[in-house]
Biotite code that builds the C-alpha atoms (Angstrom):
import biotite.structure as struc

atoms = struc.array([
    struc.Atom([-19.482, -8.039, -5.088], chain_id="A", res_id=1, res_name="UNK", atom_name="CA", element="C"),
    struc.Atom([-18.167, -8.856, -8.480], chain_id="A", res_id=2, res_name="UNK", atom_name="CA", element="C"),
    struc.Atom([-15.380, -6.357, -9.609], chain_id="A", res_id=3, res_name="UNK", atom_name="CA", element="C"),
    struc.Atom([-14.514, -5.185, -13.528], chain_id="A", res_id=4, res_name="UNK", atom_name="CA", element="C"),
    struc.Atom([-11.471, -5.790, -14.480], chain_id="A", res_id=5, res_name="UNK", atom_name="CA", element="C"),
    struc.Atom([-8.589, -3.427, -14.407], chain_id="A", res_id=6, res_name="UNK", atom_name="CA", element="C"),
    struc.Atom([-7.548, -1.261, -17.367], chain_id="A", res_id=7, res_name="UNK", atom_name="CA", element="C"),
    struc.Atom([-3.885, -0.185, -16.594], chain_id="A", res_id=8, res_name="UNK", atom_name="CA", element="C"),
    struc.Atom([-3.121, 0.901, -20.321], chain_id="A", res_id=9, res_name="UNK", atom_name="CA", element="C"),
    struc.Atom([-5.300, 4.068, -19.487], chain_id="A", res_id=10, res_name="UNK", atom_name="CA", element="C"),
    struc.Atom([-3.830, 5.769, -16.777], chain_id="A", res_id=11, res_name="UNK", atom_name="CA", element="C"),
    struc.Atom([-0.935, 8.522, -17.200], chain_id="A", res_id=12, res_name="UNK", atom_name="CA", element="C"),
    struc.Atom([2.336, 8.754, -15.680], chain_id="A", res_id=13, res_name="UNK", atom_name="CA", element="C"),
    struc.Atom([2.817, 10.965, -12.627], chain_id="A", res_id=14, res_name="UNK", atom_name="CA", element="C"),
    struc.Atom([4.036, 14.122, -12.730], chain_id="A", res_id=15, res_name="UNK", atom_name="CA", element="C"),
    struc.Atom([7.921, 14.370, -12.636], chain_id="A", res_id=16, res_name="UNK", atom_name="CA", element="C"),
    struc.Atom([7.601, 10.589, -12.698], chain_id="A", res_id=17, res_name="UNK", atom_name="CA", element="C"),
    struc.Atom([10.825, 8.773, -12.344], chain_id="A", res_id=18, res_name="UNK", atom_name="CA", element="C"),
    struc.Atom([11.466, 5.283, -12.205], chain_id="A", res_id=19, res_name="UNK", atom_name="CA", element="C"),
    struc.Atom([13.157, 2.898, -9.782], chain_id="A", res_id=20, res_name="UNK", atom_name="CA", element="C"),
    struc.Atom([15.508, -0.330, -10.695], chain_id="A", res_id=21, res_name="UNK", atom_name="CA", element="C"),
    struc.Atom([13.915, -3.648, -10.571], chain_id="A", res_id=22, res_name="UNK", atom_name="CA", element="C"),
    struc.Atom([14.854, -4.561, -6.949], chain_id="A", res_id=23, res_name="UNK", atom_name="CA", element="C"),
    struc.Atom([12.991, -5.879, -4.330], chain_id="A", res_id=24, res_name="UNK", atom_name="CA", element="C"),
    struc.Atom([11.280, -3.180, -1.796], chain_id="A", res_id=25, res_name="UNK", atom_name="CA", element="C"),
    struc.Atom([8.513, -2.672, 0.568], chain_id="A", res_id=26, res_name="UNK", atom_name="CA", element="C"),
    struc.Atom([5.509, -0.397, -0.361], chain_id="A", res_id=27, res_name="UNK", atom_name="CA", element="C"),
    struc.Atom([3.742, 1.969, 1.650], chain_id="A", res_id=28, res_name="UNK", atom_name="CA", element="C"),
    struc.Atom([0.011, 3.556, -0.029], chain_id="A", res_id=29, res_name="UNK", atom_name="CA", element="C"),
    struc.Atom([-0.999, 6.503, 2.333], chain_id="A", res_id=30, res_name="UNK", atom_name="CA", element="C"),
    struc.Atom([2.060, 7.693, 4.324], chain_id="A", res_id=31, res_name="UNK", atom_name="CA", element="C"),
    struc.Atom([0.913, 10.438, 5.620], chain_id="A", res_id=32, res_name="UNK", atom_name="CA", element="C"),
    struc.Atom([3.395, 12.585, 7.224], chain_id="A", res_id=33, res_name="UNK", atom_name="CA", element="C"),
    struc.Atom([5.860, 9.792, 7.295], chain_id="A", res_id=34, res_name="UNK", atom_name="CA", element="C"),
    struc.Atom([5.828, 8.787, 10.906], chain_id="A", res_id=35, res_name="UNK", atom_name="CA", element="C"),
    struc.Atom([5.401, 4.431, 9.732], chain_id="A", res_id=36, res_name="UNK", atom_name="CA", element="C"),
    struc.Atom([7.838, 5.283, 6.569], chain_id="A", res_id=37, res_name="UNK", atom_name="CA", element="C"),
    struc.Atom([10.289, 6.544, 9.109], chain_id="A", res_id=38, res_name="UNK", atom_name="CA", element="C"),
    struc.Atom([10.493, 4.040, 12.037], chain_id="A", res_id=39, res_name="UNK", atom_name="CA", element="C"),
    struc.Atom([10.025, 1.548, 9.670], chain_id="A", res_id=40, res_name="UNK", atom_name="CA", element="C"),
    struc.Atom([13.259, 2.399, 7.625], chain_id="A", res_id=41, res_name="UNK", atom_name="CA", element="C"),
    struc.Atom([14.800, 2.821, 10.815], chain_id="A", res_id=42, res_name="UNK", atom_name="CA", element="C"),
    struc.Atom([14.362, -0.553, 12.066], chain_id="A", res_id=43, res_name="UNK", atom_name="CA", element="C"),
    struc.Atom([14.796, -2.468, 8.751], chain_id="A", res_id=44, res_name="UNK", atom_name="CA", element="C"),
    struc.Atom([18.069, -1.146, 7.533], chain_id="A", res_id=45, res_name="UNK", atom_name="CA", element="C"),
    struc.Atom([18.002, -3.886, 5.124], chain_id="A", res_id=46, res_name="UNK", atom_name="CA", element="C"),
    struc.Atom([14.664, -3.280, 3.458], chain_id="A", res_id=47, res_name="UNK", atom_name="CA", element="C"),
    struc.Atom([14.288, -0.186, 1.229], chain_id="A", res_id=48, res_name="UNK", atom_name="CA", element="C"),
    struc.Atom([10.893, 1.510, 1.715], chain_id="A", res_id=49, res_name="UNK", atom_name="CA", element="C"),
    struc.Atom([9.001, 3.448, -0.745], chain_id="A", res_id=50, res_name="UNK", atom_name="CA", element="C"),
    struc.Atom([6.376, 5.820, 0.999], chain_id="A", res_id=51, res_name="UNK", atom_name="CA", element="C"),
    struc.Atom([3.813, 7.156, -1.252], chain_id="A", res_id=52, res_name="UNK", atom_name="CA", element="C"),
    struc.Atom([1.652, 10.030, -0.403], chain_id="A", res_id=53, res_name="UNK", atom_name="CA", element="C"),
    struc.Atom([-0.987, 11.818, -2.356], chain_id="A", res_id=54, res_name="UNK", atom_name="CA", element="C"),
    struc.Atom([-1.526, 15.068, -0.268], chain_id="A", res_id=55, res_name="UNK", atom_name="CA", element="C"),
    struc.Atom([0.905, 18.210, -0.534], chain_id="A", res_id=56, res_name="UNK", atom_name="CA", element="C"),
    struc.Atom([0.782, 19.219, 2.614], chain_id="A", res_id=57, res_name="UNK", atom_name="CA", element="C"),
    struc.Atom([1.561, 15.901, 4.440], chain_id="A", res_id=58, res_name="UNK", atom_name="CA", element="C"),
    struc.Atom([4.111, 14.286, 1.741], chain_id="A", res_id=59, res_name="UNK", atom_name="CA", element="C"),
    struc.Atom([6.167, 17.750, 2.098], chain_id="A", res_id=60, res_name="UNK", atom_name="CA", element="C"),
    struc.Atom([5.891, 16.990, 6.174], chain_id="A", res_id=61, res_name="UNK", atom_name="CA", element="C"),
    struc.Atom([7.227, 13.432, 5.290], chain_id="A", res_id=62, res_name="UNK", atom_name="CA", element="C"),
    struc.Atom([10.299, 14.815, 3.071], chain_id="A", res_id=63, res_name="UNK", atom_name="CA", element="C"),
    struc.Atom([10.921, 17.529, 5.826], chain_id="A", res_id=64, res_name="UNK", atom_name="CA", element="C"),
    struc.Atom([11.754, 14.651, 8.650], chain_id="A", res_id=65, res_name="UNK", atom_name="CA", element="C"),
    struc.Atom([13.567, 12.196, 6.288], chain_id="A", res_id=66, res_name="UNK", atom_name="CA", element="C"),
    struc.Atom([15.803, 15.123, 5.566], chain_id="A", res_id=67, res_name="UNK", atom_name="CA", element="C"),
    struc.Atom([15.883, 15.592, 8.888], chain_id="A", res_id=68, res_name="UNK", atom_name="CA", element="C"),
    struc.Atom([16.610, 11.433, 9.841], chain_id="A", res_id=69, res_name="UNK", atom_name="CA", element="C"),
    struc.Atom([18.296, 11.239, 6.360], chain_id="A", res_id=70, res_name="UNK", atom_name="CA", element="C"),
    struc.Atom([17.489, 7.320, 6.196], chain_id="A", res_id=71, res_name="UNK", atom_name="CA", element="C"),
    struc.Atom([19.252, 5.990, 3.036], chain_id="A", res_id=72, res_name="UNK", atom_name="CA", element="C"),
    struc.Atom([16.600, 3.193, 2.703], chain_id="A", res_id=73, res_name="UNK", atom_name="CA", element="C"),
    struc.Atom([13.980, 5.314, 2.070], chain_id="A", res_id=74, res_name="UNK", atom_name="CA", element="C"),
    struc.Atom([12.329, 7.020, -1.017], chain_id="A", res_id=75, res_name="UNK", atom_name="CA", element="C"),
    struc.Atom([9.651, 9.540, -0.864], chain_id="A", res_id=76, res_name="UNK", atom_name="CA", element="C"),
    struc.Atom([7.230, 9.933, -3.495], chain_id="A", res_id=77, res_name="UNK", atom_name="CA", element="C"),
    struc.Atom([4.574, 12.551, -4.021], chain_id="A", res_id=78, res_name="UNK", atom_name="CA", element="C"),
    struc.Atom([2.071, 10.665, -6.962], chain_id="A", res_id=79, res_name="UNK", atom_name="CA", element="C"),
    struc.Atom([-1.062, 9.199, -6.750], chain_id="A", res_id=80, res_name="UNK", atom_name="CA", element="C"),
    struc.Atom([-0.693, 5.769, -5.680], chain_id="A", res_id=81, res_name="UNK", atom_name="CA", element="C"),
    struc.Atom([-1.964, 3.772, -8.798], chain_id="A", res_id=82, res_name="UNK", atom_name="CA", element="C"),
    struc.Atom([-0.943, 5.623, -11.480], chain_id="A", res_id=83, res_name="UNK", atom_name="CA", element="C"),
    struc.Atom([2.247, 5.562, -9.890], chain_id="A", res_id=84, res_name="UNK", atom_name="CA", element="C"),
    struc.Atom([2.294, 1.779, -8.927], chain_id="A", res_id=85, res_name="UNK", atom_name="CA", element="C"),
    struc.Atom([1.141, 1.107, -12.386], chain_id="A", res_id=86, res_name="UNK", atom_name="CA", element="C"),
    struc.Atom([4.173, 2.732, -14.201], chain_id="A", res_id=87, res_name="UNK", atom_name="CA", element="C"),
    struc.Atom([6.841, 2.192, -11.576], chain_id="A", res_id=88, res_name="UNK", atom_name="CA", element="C"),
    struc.Atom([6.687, -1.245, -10.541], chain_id="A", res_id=89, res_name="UNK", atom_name="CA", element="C"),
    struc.Atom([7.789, -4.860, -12.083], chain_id="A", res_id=90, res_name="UNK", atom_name="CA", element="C"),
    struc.Atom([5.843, -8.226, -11.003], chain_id="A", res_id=91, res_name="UNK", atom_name="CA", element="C"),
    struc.Atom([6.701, -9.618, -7.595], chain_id="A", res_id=92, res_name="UNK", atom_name="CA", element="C"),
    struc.Atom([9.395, -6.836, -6.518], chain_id="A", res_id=93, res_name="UNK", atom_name="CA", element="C"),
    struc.Atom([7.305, -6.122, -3.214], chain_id="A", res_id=94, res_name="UNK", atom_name="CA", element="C"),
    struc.Atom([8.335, -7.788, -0.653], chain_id="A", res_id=95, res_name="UNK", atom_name="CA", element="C"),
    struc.Atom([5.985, -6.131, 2.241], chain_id="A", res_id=96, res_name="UNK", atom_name="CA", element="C"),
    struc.Atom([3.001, -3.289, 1.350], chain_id="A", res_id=97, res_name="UNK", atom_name="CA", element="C"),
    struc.Atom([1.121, -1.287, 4.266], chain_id="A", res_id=98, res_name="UNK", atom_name="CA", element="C"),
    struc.Atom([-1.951, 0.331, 3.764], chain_id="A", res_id=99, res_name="UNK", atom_name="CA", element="C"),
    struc.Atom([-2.765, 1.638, 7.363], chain_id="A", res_id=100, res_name="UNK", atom_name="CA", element="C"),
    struc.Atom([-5.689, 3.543, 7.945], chain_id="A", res_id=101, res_name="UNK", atom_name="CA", element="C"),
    struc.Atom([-6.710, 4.491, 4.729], chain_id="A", res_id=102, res_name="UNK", atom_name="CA", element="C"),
    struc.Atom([-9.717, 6.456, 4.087], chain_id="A", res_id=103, res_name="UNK", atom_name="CA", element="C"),
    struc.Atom([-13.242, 4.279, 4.828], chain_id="A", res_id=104, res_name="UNK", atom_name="CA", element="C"),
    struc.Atom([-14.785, 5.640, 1.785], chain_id="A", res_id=105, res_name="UNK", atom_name="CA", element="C"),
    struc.Atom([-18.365, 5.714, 3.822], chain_id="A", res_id=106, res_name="UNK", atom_name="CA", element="C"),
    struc.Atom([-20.034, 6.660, 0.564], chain_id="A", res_id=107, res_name="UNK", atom_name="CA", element="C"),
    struc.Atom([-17.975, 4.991, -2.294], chain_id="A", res_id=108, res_name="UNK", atom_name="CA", element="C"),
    struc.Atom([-17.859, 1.649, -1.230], chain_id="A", res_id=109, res_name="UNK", atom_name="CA", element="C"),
    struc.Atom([-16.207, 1.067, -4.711], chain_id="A", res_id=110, res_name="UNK", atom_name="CA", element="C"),
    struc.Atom([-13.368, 3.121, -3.802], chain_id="A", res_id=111, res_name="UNK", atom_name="CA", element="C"),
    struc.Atom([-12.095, 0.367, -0.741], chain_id="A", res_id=112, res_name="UNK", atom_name="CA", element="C"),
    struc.Atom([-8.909, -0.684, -1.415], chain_id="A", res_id=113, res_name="UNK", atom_name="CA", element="C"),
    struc.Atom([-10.069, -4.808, -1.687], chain_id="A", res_id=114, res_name="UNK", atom_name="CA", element="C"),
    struc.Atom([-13.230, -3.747, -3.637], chain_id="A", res_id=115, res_name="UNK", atom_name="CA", element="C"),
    struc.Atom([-11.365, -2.156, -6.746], chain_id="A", res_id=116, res_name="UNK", atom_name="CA", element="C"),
    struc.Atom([-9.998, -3.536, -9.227], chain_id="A", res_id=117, res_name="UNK", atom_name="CA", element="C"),
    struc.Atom([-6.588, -2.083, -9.303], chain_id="A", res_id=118, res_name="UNK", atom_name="CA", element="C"),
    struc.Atom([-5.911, -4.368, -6.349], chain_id="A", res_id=119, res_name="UNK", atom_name="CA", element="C"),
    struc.Atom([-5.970, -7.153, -8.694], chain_id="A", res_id=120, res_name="UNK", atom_name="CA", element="C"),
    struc.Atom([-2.571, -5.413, -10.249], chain_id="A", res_id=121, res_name="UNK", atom_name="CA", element="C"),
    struc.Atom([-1.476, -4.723, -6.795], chain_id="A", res_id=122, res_name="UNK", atom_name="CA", element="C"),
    struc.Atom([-0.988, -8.546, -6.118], chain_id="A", res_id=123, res_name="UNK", atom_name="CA", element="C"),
    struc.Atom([0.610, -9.192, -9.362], chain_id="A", res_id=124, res_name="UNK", atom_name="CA", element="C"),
    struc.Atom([3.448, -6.739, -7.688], chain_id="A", res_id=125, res_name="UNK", atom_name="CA", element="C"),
    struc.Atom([3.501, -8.829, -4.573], chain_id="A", res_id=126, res_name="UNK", atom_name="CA", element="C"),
    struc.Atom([6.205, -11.278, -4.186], chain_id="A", res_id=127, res_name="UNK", atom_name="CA", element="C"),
    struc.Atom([5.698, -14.970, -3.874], chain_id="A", res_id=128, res_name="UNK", atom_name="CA", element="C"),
    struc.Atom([5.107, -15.522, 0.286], chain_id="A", res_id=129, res_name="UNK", atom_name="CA", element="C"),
    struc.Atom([5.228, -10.933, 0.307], chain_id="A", res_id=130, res_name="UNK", atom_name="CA", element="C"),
    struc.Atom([2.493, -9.787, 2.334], chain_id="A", res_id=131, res_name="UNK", atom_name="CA", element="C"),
    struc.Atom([-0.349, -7.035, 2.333], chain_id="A", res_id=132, res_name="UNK", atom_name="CA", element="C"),
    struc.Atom([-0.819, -5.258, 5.512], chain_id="A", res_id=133, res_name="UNK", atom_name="CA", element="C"),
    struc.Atom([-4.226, -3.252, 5.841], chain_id="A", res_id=134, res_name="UNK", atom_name="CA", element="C"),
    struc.Atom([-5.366, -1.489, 9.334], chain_id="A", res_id=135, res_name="UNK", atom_name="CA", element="C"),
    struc.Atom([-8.186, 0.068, 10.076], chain_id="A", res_id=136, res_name="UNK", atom_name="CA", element="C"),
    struc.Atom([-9.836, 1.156, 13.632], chain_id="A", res_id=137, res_name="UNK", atom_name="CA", element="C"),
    struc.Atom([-13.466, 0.322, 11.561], chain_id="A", res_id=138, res_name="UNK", atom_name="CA", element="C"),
    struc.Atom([-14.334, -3.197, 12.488], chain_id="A", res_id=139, res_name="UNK", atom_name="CA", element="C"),
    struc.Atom([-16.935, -2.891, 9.239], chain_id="A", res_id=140, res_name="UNK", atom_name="CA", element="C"),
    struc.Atom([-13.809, -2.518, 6.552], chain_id="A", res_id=141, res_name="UNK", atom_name="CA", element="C"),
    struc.Atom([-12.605, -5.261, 8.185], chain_id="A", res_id=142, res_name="UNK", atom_name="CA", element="C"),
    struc.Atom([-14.896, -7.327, 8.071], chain_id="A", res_id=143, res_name="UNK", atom_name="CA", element="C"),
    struc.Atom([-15.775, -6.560, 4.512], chain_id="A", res_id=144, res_name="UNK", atom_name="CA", element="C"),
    struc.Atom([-11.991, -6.810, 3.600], chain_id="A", res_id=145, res_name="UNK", atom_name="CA", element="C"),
    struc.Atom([-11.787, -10.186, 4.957], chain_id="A", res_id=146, res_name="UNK", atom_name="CA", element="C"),
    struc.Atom([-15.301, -11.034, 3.209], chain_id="A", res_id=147, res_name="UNK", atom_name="CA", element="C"),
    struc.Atom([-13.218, -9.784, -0.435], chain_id="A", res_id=148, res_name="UNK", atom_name="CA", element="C"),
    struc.Atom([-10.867, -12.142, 0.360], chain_id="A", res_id=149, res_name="UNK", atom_name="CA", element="C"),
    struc.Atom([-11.996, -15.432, 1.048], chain_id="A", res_id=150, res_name="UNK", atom_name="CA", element="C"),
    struc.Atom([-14.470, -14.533, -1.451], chain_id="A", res_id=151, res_name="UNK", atom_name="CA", element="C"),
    struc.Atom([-13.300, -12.719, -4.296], chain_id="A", res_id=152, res_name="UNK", atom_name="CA", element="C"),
    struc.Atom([-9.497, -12.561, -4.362], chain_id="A", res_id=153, res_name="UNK", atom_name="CA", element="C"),
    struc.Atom([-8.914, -16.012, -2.278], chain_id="A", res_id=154, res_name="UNK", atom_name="CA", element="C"),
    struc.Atom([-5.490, -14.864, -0.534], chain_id="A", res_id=155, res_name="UNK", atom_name="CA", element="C"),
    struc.Atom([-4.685, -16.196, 3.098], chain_id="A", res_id=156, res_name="UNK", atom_name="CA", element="C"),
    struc.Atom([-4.338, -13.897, 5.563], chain_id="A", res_id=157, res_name="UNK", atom_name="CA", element="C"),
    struc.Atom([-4.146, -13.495, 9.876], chain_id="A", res_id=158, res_name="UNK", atom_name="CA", element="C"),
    struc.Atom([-6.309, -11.196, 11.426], chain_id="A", res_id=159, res_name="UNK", atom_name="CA", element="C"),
    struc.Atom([-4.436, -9.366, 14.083], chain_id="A", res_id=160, res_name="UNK", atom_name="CA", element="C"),
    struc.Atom([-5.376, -6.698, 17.170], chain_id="A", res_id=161, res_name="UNK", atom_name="CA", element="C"),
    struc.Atom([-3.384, -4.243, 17.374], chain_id="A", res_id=162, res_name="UNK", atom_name="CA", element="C"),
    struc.Atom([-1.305, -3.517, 20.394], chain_id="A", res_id=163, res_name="UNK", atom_name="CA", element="C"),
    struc.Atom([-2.579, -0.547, 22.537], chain_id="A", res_id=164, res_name="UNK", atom_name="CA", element="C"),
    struc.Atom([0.833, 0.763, 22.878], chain_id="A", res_id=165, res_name="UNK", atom_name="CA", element="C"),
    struc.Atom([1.517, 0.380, 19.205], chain_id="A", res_id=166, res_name="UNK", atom_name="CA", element="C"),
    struc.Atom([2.411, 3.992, 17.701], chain_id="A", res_id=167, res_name="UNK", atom_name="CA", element="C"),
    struc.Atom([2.641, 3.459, 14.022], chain_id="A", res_id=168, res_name="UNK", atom_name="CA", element="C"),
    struc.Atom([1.228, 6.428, 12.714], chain_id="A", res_id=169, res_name="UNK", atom_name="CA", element="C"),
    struc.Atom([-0.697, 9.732, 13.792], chain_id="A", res_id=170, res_name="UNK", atom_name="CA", element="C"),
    struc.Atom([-4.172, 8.145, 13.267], chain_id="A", res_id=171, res_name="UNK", atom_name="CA", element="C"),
    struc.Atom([-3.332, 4.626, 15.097], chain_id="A", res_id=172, res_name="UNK", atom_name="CA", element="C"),
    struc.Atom([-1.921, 6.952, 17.451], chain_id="A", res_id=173, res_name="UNK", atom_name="CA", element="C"),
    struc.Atom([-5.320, 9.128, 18.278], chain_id="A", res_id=174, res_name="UNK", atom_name="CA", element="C"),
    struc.Atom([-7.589, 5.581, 17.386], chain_id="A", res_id=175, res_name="UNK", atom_name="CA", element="C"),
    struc.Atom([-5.679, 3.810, 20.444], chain_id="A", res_id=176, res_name="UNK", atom_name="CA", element="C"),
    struc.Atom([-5.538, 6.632, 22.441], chain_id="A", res_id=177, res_name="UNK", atom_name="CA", element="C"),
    struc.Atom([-9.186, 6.801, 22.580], chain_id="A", res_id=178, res_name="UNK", atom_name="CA", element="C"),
    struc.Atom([-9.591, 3.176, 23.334], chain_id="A", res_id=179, res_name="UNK", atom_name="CA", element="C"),
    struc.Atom([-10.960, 2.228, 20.113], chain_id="A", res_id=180, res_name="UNK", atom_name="CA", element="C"),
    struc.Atom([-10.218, -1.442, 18.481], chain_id="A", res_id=181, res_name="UNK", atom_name="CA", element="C"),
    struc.Atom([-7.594, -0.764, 15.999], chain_id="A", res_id=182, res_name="UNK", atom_name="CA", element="C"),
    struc.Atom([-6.904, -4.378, 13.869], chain_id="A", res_id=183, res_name="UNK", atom_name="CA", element="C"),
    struc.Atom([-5.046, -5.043, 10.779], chain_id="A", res_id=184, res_name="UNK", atom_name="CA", element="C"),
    struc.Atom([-5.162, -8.010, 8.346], chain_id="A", res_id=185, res_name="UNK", atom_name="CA", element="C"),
    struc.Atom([-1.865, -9.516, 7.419], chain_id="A", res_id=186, res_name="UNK", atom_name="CA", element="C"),
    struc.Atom([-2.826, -10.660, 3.432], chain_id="A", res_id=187, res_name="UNK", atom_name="CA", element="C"),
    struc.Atom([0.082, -13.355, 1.723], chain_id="A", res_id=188, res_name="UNK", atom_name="CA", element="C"),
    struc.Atom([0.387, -14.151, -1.708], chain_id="A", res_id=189, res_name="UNK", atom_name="CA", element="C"),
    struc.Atom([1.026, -17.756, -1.542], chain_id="A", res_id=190, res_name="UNK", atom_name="CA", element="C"),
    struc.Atom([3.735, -19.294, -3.963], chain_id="A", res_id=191, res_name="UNK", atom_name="CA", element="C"),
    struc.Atom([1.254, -20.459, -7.410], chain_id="A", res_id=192, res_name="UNK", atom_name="CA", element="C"),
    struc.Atom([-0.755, -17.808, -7.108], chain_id="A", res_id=193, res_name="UNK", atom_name="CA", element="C"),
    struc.Atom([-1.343, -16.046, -10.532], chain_id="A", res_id=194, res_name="UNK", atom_name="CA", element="C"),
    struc.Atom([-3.277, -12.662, -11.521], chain_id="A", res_id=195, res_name="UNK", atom_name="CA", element="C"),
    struc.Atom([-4.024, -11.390, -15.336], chain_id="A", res_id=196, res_name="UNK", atom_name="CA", element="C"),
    struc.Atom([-1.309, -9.004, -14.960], chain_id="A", res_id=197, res_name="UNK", atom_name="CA", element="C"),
    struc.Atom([1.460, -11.005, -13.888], chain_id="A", res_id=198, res_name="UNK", atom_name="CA", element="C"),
    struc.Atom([3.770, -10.925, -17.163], chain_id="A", res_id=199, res_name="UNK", atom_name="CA", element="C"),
    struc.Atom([3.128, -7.310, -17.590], chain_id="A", res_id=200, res_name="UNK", atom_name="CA", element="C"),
    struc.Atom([6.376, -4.749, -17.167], chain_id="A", res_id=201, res_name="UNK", atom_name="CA", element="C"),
    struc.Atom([5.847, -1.576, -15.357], chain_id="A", res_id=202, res_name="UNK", atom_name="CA", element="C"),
    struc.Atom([4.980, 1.449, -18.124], chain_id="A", res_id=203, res_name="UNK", atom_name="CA", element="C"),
    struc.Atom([7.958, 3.035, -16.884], chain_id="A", res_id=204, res_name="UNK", atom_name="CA", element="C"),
    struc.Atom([6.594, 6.690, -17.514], chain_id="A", res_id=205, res_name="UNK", atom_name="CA", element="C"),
    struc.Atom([5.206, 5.734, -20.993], chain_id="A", res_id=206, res_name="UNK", atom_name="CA", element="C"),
    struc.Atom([2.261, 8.409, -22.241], chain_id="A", res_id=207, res_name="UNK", atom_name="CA", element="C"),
    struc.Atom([-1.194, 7.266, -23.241], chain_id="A", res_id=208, res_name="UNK", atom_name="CA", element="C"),
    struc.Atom([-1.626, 6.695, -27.394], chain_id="A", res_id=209, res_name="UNK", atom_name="CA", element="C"),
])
């Protein structure tokens, strides 16, 4: 599947967008209602955790139980995840990204996260030896993820089954519960590895003109 290349300069800043200091963090696309943000914080009181989620209704869930846990490691943000990546991040200042469950896109194959283009920039924000987590309980999006990247993007990786007592978020929760085969692919960006959008500074809020 050949892929066209990514145009970042296009894409507006989030609403009420405000940007973070060039320090290293982890990354979470999809949070949900929180539940991964929150034990994740949790355990790693050393890492700081930003947990992006596009939906109202869940990110307000998410900010509801952080206020409730009040972990200082973690920021919240309601955005769309690539505009928002796009304007808010520097090159190699993520340490560790999930993606866990995201949507299969059975129509809009396009719209996987290995299959668009933006995930060329999302490397470039990857730190040397930082890692890529992706789970799915689809065995299909797996396989096809793992085709993208021996294939197209070249990145090492472990494939790993997931743990039937693992509770990482709602979905993995119901997935396991119901016996299904939830697995997860473990992508590193190996030290030497370059994308087209590795000297480029985050936009930083900057308006389209």
């Amino acid at each position: 599947m050949s892929i066209r290349q990514f145009q970042p300069q296009y894409l507006n800043a989030p609403r009420n967008f405000v940007a973070l200091p060039d320090q290293p963090i982890c990354l979470e696309i999809g949070a949900g209602k929180g539940k991964h943000a929150l034990l994740f914080s949790g355990q790693h009181p050393d890492q700081h955790l930003v947990a992006i989620e596009r939906t109202k209704e869940k990110f307000m869930a998410m900010q509801k139980q952080h206020a409730l846990e009040g972990q200082k490691n973690l920021t919240t943000i309601h955005a769309d995840a690539i505009p928002w990546i796009v304007h808010g991040l520097y090159p190699k200042q993520v340490q560790h990204a999930f993606i866990l469950y995201p949507n299969p896109e059975p129509h809009n194959a396009t719209q996987r996260w290995l299959n668009m283009p933006f995930f060329e920039f999302l490397i470039s924000r990857v730190a040397d030896n930082g890692t890529i987590t992706l789970a799915s309980n689809i065995p299909e999006y797996i396989h096809e993820a793992e085709q993208q990247l021996q294939q197209l993007w070249k990145l090492p990786y472990e494939k790993q089954i997931i743990a039937k007592d693992s509770a990482r978020t709602h979905f993995e929760i119901k997935y396991l519960e119901r016996g299904e085969l939830c697995q997860q692919l473990v992508i590193t960006r190996p030290v030497g590895y370059t994308t087209r959008f590795d000297e480029m500074p985050p936009r930083l809020g900057q308006a389209n003109g």
